[in-house]
RODO-2510 file (C-alpha; in nm, 4 decimals, decimal comma):
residues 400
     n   res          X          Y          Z
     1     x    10,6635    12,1896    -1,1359
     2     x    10,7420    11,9202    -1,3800
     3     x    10,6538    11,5697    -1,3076
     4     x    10,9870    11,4964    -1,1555
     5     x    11,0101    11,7827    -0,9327
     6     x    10,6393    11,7537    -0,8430
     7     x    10,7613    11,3568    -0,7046
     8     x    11,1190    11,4895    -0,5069
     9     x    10,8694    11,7379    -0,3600
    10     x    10,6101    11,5080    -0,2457
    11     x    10,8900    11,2359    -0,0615
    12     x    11,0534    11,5578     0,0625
    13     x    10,7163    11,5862     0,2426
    14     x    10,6789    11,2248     0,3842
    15     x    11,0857    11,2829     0,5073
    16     x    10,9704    11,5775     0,6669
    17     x    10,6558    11,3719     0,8093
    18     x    10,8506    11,1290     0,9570
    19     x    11,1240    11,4334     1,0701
    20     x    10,8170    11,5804     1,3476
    21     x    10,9542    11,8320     1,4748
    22     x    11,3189    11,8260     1,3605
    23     x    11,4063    12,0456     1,0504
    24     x    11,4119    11,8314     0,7204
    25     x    11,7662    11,8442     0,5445
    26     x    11,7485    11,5651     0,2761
    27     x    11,9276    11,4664    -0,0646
    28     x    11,6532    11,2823    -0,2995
    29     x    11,7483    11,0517    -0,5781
    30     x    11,5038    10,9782    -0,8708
    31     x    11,6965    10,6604    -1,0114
    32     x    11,4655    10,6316    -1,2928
    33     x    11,5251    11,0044    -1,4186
    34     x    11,8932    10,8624    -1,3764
    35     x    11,8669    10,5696    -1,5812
    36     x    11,6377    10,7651    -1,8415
    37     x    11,9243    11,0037    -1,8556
    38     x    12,1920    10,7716    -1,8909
    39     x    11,9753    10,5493    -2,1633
    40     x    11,9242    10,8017    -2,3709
    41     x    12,2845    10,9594    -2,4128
    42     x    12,4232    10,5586    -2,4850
    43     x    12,1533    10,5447    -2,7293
    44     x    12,2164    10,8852    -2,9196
    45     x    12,5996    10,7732    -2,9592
    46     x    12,7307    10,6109    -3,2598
    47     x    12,7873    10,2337    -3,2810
    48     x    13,1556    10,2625    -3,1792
    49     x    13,1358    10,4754    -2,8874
    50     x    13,1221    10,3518    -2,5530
    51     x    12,9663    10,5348    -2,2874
    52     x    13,1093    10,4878    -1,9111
    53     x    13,0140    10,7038    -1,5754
    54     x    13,2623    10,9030    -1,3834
    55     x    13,2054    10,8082    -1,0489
    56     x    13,3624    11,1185    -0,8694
    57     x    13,0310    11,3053    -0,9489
    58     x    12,8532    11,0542    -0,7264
    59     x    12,9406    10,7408    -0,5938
    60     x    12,6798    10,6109    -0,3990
    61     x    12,5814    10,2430    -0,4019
    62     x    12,2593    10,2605    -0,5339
    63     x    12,3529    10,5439    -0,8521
    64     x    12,5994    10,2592    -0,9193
    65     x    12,3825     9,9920    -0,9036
    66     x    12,1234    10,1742    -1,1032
    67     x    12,3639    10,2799    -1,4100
    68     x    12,5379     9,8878    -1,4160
    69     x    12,2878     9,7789    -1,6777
    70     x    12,2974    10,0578    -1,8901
    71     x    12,6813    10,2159    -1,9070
    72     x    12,9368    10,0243    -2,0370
    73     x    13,1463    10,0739    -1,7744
    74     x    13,3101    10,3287    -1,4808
    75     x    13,5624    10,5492    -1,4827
    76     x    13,7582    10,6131    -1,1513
    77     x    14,0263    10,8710    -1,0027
    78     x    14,1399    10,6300    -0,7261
    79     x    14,1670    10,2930    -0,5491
    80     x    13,8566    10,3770    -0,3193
    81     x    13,6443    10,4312    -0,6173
    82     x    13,7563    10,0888    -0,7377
    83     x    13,6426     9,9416    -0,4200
    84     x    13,2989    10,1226    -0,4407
    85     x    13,2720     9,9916    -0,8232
    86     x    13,4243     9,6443    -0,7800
    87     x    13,1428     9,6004    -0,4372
    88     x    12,8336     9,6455    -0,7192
    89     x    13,0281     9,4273    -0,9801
    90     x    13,2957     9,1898    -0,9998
    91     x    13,3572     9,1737    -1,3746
    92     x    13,2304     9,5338    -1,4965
    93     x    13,5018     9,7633    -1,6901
    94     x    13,6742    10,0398    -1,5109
    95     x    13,9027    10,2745    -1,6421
    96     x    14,1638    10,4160    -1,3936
    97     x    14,2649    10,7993    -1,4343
    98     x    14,4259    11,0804    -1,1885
    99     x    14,7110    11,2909    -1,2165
   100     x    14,8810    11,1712    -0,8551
   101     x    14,8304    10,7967    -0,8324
   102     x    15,0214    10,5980    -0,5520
   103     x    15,2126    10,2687    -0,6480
   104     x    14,9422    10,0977    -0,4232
   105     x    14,7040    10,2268    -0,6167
   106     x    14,7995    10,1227    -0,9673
   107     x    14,8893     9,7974    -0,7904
   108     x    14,5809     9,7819    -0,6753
   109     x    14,4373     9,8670    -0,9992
   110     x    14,5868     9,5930    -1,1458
   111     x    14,5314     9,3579    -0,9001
   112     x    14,1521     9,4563    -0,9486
   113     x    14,1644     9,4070    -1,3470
   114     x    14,0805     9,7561    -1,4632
   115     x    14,0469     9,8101    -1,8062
   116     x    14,2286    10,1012    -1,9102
   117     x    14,4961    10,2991    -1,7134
   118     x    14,5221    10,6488    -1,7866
   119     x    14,9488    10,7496    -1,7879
   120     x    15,0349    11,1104    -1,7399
   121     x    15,4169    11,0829    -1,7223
   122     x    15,6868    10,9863    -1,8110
   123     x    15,7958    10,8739    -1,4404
   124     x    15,4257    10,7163    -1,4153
   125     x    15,5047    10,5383    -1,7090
   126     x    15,8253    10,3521    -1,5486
   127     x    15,6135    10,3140    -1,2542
   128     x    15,3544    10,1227    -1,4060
   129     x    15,5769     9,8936    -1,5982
   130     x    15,7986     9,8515    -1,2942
   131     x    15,5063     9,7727    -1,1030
   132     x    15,3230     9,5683    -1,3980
   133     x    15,6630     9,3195    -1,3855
   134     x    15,6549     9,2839    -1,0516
   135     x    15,2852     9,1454    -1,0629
   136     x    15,3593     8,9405    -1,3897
   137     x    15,1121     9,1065    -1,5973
   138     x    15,0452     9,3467    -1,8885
   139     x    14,8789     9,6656    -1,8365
   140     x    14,6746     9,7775    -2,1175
   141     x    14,7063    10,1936    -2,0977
   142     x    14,6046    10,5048    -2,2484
   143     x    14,8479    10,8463    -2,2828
   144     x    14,6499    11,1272    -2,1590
   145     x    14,8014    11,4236    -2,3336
   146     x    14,7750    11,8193    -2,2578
   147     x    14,6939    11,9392    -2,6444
   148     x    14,8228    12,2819    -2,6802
   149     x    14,5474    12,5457    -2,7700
   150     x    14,3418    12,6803    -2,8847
   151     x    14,0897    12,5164    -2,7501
   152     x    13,7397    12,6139    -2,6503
   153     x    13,6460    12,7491    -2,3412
   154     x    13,4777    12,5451    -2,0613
   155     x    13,4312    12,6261    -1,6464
   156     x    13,7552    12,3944    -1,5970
   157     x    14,0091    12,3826    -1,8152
   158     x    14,1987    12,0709    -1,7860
   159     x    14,4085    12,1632    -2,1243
   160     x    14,4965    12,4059    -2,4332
   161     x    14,6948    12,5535    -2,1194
   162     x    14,9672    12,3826    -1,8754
   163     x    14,7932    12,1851    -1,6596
   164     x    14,9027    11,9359    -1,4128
   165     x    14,7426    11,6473    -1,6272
   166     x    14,8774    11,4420    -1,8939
   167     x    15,2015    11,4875    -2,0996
   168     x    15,2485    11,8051    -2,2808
   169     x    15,1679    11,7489    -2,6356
   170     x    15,5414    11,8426    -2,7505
   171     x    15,6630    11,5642    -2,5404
   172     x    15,4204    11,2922    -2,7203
   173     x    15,7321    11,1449    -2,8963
   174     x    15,9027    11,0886    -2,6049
   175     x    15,5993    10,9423    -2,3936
   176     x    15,4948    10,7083    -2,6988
   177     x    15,8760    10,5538    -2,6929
   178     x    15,8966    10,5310    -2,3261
   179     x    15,5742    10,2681    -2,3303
   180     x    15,6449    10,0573    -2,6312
   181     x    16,0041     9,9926    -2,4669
   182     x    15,8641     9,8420    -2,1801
   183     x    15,7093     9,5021    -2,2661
   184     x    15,4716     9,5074    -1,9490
   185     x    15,2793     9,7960    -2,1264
   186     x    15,0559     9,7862    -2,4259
   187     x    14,9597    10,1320    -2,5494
   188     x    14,5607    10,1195    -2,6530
   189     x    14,5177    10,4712    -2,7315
   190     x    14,5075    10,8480    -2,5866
   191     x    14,3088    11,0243    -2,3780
   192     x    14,2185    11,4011    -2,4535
   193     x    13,9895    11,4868    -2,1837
   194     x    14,0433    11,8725    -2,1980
   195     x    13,7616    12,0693    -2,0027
   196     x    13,4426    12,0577    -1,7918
   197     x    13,0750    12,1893    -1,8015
   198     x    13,0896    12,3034    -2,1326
   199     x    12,6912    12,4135    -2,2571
   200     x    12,7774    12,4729    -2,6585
   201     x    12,7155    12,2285    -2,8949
   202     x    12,9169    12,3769    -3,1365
   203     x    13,2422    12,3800    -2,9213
   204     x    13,2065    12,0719    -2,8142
   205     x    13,1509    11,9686    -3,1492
   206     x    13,4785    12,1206    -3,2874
   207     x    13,6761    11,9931    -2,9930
   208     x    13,5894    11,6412    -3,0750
   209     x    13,6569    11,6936    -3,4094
   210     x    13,9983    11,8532    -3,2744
   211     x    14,0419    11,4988    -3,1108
   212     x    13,9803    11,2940    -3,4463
   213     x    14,2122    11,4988    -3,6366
   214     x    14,4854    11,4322    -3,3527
   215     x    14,4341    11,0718    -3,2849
   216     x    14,4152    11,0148    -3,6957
   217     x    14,7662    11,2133    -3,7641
   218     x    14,9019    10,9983    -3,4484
   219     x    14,7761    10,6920    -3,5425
   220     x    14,9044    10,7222    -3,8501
   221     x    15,2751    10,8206    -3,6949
   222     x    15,3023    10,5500    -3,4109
   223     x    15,1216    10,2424    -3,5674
   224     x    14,7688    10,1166    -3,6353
   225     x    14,7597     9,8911    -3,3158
   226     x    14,5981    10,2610    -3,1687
   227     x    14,2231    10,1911    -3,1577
   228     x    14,1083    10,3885    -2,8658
   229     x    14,0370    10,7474    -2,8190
   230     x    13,9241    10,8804    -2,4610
   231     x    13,7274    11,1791    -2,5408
   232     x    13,6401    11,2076    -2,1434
   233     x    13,3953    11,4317    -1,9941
   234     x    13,3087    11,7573    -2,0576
   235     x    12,9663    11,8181    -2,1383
   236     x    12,7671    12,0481    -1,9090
   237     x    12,4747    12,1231    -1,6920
   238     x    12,2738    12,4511    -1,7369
   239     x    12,2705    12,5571    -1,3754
   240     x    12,1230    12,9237    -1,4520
   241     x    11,9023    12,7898    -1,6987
   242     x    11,7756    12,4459    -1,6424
   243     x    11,5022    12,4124    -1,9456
   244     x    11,8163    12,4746    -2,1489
   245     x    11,9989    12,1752    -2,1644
   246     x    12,2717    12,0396    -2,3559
   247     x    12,1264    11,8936    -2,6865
   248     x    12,3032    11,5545    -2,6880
   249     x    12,0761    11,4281    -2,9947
   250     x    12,2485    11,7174    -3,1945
   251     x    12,5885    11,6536    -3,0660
   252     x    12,5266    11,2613    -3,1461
   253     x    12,4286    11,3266    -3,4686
   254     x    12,7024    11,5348    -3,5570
   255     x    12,9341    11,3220    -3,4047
   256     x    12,8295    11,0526    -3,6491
   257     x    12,9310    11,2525    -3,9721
   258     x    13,2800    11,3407    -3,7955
   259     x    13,3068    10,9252    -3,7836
   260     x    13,3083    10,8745    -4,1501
   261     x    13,4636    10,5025    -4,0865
   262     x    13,7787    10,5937    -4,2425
   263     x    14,0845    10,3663    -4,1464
   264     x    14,2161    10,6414    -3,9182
   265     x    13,9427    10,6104    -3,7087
   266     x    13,9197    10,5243    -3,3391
   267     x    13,7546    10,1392    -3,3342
   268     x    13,6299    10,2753    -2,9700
   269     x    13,5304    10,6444    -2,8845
   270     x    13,5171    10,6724    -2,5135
   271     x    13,2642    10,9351    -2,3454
   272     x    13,3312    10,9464    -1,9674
   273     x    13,0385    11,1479    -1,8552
   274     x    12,9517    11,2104    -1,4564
   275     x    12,7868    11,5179    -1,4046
   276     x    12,5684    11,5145    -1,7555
   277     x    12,4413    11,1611    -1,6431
   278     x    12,3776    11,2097    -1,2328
   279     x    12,2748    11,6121    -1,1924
   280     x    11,9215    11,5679    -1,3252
   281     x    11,8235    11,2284    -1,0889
   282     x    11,9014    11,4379    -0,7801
   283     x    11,7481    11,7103    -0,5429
   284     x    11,8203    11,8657    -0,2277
   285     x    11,5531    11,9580     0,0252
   286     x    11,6645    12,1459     0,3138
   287     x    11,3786    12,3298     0,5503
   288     x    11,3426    12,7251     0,5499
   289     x    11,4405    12,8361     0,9575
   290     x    11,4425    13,2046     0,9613
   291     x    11,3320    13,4738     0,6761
   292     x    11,5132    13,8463     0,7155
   293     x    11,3895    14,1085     0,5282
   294     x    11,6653    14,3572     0,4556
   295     x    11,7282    14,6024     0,1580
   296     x    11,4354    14,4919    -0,0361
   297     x    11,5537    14,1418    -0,0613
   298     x    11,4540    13,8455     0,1960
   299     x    11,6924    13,6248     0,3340
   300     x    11,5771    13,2720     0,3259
   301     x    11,7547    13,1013     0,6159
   302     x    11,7837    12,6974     0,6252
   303     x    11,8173    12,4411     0,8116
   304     x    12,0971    12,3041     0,5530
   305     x    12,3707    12,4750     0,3373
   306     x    12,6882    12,4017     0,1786
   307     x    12,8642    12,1657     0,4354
   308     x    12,5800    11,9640     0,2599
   309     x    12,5585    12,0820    -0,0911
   310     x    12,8953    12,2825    -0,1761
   311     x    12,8327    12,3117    -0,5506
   312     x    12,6859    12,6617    -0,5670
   313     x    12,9625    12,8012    -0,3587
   314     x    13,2370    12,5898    -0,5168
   315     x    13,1309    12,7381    -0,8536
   316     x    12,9943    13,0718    -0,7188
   317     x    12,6085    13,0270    -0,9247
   318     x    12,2875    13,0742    -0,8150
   319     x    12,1145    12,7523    -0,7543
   320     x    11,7504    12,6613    -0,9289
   321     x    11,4880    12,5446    -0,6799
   322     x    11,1384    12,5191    -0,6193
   323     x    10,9369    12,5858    -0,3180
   324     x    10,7758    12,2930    -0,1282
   325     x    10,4530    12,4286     0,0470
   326     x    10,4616    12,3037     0,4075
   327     x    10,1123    12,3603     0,5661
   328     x    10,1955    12,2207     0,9580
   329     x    10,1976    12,5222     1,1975
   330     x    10,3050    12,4304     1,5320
   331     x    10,3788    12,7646     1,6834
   332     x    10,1499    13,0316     1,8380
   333     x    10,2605    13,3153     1,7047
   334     x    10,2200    13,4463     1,3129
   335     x    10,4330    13,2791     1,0553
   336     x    10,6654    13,4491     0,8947
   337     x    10,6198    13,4846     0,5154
   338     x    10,8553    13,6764     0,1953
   339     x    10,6086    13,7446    -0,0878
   340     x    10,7262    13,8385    -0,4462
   341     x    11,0526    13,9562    -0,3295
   342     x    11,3859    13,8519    -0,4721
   343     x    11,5163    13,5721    -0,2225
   344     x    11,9080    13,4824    -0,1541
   345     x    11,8885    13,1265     0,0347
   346     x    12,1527    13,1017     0,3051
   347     x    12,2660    12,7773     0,5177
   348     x    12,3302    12,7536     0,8612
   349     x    12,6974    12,7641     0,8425
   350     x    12,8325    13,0172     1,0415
   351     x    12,9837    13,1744     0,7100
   352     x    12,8924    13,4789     0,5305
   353     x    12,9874    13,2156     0,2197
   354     x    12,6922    12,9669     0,2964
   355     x    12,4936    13,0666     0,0095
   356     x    12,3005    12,8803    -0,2376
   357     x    12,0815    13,0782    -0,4654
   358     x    12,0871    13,4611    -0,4873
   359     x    11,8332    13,7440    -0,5493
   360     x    11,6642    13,5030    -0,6730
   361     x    11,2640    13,5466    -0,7905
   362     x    10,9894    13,3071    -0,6001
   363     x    10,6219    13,3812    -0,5592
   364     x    10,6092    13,3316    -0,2107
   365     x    10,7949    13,0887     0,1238
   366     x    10,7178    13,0940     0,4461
   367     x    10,9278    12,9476     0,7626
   368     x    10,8726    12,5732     0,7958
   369     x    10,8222    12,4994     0,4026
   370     x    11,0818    12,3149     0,2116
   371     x    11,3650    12,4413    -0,0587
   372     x    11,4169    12,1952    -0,3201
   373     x    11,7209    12,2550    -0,5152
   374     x    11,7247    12,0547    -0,8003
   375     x    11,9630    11,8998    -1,0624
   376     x    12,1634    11,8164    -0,7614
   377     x    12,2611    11,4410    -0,8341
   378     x    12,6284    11,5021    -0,8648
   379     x    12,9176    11,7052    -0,6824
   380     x    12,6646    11,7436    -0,4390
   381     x    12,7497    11,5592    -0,1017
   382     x    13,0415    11,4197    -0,2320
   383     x    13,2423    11,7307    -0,2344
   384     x    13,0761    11,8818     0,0757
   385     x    13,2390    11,9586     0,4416
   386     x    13,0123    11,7119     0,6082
   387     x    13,1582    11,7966     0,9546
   388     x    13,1702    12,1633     0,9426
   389     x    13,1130    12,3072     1,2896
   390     x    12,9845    11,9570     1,3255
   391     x    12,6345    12,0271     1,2183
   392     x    12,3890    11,7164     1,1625
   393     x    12,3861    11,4993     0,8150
   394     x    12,1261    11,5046     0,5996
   395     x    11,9092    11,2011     0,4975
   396     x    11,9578    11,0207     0,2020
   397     x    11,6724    10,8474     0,0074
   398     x    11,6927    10,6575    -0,3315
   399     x    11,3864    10,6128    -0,4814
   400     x    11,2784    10,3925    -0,7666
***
């Protein structure tokens, strides 16, 4: 175990402590692995990027609090994430995107001073200005576009297809006129954000370089008063292979010969990164039940599953983990051990779906010692079915 792990798996241990004799199920946060993680990217940028957090991959109080000091801001998908931001900071900037948002949310936005609004039609458009009037203000917004392909490949694809997000590229013309007629409205820039979880460097590194050439052609064909380019998300977690990571320090430094300074450049490069920042900070430790031996494999059964931690089954991957050793024996009888067998850990879901890692290979678990899935700090419990046959919460701890 690294030195990370080897600390999840030792508070997983004083939870369970304090648990006696009811079965552990626990998500851990390591907020200094998250601020390492979130130093390090802003660091690796150029000078004109900005980096912000995308809030949707975990919104909890204390990943907020921890990222404040280092992000330059947070990007949010609705008017409850602007609460959750705005109740760590008052002042901090927030960029507003989502393809469905209610007039009492870009009301609300505006009422709340976000930074940036992300439009994605042409009725949004009128909305916002219609809505920007009726408050007396000016909203300062991006144009989220759907680029046509082709474009590389990631696990979601959010463009180089039709999507339901942004304007299609074809109908830019039209989208660019609609804002400058409305005086409430002051067009910033574009935002491009085009796929999820991709793990190339190269790809990534020719889609940005997709988004320069774009935003310098527009630039130059609706006015030099465009500064900002929203390059969103994007960049990925190795689930299946967590020692292979993303190389951000080769992406950075490729990223700053794509920025040669010329005047068609973006002043500001916007990265809004969630799940690159917030996986690697978090772990989930759920207790082993039941083992079932059957067709050479074992069956790890736990006390948790995915009405706690959906990911794997959302995107259908074997989870990594670790085995916590768990040397309390209360029980009279023999315990229960798989040994150098290929293990699939199941939940307690009644659902032949509750499955978290398959066939995976393990030295050895018995019943009563702890799973620790790790790189689990984002779209873990956020995304979950918490009340699924209304089975128990887990415990949350945040530790420093």
């Amino acid at each position: 175990m690294n030195d990370s792990i080897q600390r999840a798996g030792e508070h997983a241990l004083r939870l369970k402590a304090d648990q006696q004799s009811r079965p552990l199920n626990a998500f851990i946060y390591d907020l200094r692995q998250l601020q390492r993680q979130a130093a390090q990217w802003k660091a690796a940028l150029p000078a004109q990027c900005r980096a912000f957090y995308a809030i949707k991959a975990n919104s909890e109080a204390p990943i907020l609090k921890a990222l404040l000091p280092i992000v330059d801001g947070f990007e949010v998908a609705s008017i409850g994430e602007v609460a959750r931001v705005r109740a760590v900071d008052g002042a901090v900037p927030i960029i507003f995107g989502g393809p469905g948002k209610t007039n009492a949310e870009l009301d609300g936005a505006l009422a709340q001073r976000v930074s940036l609004i992300h439009v994605e039609s042409l009725h949004e458009i009128d909305r916002l200005a219609w809505i920007a009037r009726n408050r007396g203000v000016v909203a300062a917004v991006l144009l989220r576009v759907n680029l046509r392909g082709p474009l590389p490949a990631g696990t979601l694809q959010m463009a180089g297809a039709p999507t339901q997000f942004g304007v299609d590229e074809s109908d830019l013309d039209a989208a660019v006129a609609r804002i400058k007629q409305y005086p409430q409205l002051a067009l910033k820039g574009f935002h491009l954000h085009s796929l999820s979880n991709n793990l190339d460097v190269d790809s990534h590194s020719a889609l940005i370089a997709c988004y320069l050439e774009r935003f310098r052609a527009w630039k130059q064909r609706y006015g030099p008063d465009l500064t900002v380019l929203n390059a969103g998300g994007g960049i990925g977690v190795n689930y299946e292979q967590p020692g292979r990571q993303f190389p951000a320090d080769v992406f950075a430094a490729r990223l700053r010969d794509q920025l040669v300074g010329a005047d068609g450049d973006p002043a500001t490069l916007i990265f809004e990164c969630g799940r690159y920042l917030a996986a690697s900070c978090g772990y989930y430790a759920t207790e082993v039940l039941d083992i079932r031996r059957k067709g050479g494999e074992a069956f790890v059964v736990t006390a948790g599953g995915l009405h706690h931690f959906l990911l794997p089954g959302a995107w259908k991957h074997s989870h990594p983990f670790a085995v916590v050793p768990v040397e309390r024996w209360d029980y009279p009888f023999p315990r229960l051990e798989a040994r150098d067998l290929p293990l699939t850990i199941v939940g307690s879901m009644n659902s032949p779906r509750d499955v978290l890692a398959r066939q995976a290979p393990a030295a050895a678990v018995r019943i009563g010692d702890i799973i620790l899935f790790t790189h689990a700090g984002a779209y873990g419990w956020s995304i979950s079915a918490h009340d699924f046959s209304s089975l128990p919460y887990p415990l949350h701890m945040f530790a420093d």
